[in-house]
C-alpha positions in Angstrom: 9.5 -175.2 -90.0 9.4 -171.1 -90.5 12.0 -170.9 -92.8 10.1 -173.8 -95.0 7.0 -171.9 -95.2 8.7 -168.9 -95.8 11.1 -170.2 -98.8 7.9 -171.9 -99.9 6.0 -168.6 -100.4 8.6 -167.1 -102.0 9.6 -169.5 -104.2 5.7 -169.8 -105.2 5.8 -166.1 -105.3 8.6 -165.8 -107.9 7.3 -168.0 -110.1 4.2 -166.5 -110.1 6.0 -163.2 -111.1 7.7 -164.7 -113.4 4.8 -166.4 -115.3 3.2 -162.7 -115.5 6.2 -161.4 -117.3 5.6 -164.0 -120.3 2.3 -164.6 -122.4 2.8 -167.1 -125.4 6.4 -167.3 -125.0 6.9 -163.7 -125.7 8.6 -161.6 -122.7 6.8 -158.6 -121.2 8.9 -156.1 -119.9 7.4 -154.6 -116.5 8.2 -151.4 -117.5 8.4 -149.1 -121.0 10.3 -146.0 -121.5 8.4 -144.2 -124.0 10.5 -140.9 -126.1 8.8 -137.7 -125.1 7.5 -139.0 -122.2 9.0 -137.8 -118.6 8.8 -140.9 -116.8 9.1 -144.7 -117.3 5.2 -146.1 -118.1 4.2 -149.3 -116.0 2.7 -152.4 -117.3 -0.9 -152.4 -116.4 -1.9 -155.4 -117.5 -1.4 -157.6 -120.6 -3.8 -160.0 -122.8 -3.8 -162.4 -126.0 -6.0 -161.5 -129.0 -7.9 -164.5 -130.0 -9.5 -165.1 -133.3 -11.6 -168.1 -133.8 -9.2 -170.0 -131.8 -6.3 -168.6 -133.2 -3.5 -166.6 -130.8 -3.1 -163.5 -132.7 -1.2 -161.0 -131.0 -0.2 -160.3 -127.2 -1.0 -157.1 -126.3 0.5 -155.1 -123.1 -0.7 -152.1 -122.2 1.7 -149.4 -120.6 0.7 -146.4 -118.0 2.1 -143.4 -115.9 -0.4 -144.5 -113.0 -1.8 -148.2 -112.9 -5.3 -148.9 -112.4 -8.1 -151.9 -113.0 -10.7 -149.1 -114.1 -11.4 -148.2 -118.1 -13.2 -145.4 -117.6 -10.0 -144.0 -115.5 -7.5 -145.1 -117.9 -9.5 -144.0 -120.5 -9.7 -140.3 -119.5 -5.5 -140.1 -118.0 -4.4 -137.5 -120.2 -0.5 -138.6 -119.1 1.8 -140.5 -121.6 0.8 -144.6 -122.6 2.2 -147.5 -124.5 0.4 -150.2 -126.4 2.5 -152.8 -127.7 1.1 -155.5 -129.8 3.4 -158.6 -130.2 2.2 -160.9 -133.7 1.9 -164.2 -133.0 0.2 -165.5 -135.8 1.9 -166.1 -139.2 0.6 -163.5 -140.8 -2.3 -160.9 -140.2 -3.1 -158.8 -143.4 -3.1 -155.0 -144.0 -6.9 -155.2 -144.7 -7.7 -157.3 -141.7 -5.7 -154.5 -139.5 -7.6 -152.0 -140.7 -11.1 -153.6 -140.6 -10.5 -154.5 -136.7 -9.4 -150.6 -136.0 -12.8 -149.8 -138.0 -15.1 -152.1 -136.6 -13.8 -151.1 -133.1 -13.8 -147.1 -133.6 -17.8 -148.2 -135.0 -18.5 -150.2 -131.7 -17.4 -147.7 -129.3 -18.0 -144.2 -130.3 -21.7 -142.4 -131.2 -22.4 -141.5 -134.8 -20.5 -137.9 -134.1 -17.5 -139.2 -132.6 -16.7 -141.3 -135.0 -17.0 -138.5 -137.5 -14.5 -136.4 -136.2 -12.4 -138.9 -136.1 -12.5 -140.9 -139.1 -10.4 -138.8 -141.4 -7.4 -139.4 -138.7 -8.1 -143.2 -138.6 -7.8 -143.3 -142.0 -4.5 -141.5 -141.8 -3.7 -144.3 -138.9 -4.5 -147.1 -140.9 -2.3 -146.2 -143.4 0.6 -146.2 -141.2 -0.1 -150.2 -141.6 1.0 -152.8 -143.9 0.7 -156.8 -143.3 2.1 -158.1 -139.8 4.1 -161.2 -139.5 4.7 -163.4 -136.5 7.2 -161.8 -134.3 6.6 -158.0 -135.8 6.1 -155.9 -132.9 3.4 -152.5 -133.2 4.4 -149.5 -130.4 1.2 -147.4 -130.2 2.0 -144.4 -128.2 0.5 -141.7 -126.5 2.6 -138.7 -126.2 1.2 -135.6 -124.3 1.1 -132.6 -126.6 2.5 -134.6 -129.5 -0.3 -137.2 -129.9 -0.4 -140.6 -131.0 3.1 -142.4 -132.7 3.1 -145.5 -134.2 6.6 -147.3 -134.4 6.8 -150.3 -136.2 9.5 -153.3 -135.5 10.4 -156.1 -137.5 12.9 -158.9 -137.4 15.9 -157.3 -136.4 14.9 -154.9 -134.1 15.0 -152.5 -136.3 12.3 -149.0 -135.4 10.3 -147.5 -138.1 8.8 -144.8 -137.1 5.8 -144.1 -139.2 4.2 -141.2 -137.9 1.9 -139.4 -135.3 -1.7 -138.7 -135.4 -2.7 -135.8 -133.4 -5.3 -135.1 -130.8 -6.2 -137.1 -127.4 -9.1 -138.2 -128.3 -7.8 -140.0 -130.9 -6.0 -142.2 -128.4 -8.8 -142.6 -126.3 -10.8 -143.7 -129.2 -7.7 -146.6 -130.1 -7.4 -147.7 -126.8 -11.6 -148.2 -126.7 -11.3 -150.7 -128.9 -9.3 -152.8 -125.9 -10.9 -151.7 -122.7 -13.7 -149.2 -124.2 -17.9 -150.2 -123.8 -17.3 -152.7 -126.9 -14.0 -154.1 -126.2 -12.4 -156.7 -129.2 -12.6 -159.7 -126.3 -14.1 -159.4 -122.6 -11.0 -161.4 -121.7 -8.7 -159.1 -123.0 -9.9 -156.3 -121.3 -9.6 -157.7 -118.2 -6.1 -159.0 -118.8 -5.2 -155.3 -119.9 -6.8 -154.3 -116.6 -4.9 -156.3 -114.6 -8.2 -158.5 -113.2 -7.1 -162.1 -114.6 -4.8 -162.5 -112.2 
């Protein structure tokens, strides 16, 4: 009867595990190694976009030490990954680039977002129109600052620059766990508390 119960939680555990390695049929690693960063980052947590009903994206967000906090993730200075996963057909360069906008607006004062405009403008850029299966690395790299790598189909890596300064990072990732976050359920799916 022990060895029931026990192959029965297991069994129970490891599908559990498995389901939260896969969102929307696309596979989330559990860990990301990340160039220019000294150690392998962690998958803290990961999350759908929704937009009017509409699965846009799955995003996973990567760290050096986990944690269900914002304001702790927020202010680690150490080395993450976002990686945002397309899921819908096709998501516009102008549509990108008003969501980074309207989330910089929503979660930093009038001065913040001054200093910091000139660089999101620089970021946005970096964008063109997504299609399903295109893949978006936003990185965090200590003393570098933030790299954007683009994949398409293929696999192929395009790196398409970095934009410097840690607050500029802390600012991007804002617009998923910040004040104002895009979804409250994506948040908490980034922070590991839909579990």
């Amino acid at each position: 009867m022990y060895n029931k119960i026990l192959l029965l939680l297991v069994t129970t555990f490891l599908a559990c595990s498995v389901q939260a390695r896969e969102i929307a049929d696309v596979q989330i690693d559990e860990t990301a190694v990340v160039p220019g960063v000294a150690i392998p980052l962690s998958l803290n947590g990961a999350a759908i976009r929704t937009k009017l009903f509409f699965k846009v994206y799955v995003a996973a967000l990567y760290v050096s030490e986990k944690s269900n906090n914002a304001d702790v993730l927020l202010a680690n200075t150490a080395g993450k990954r976002m990686m945002m996963h397309m899921l819908y057909s096709e998501v516009e360069k102008e549509k990108l680039v008003k969501a980074w906008q309207e989330g910089f607006e929503k979660n930093l004062n009038a001065a913040e977002y001054a200093a910091i405009k000139p660089r999101l403008e620089r970021f946005n850029n970096m964008f063109s129109t997504l299609r399903k299966n295109d893949v978006a690395l936003i990185d965090f790299v200590p003393g570098v600052g933030t790299r954007v790598t683009l994949r398409g189909e293929g696999g192929h890596d395009e790196e398409k620059g970095v934009i410097e300064g840690e607050d500029f990072y802390r600012a991007l990732l804002s617009v998923w766990i910040g004040a104002a976050p895009a979804t409250d359920e994506m948040k908490a799916g980034l922070l590991g508390l839909d579990k």
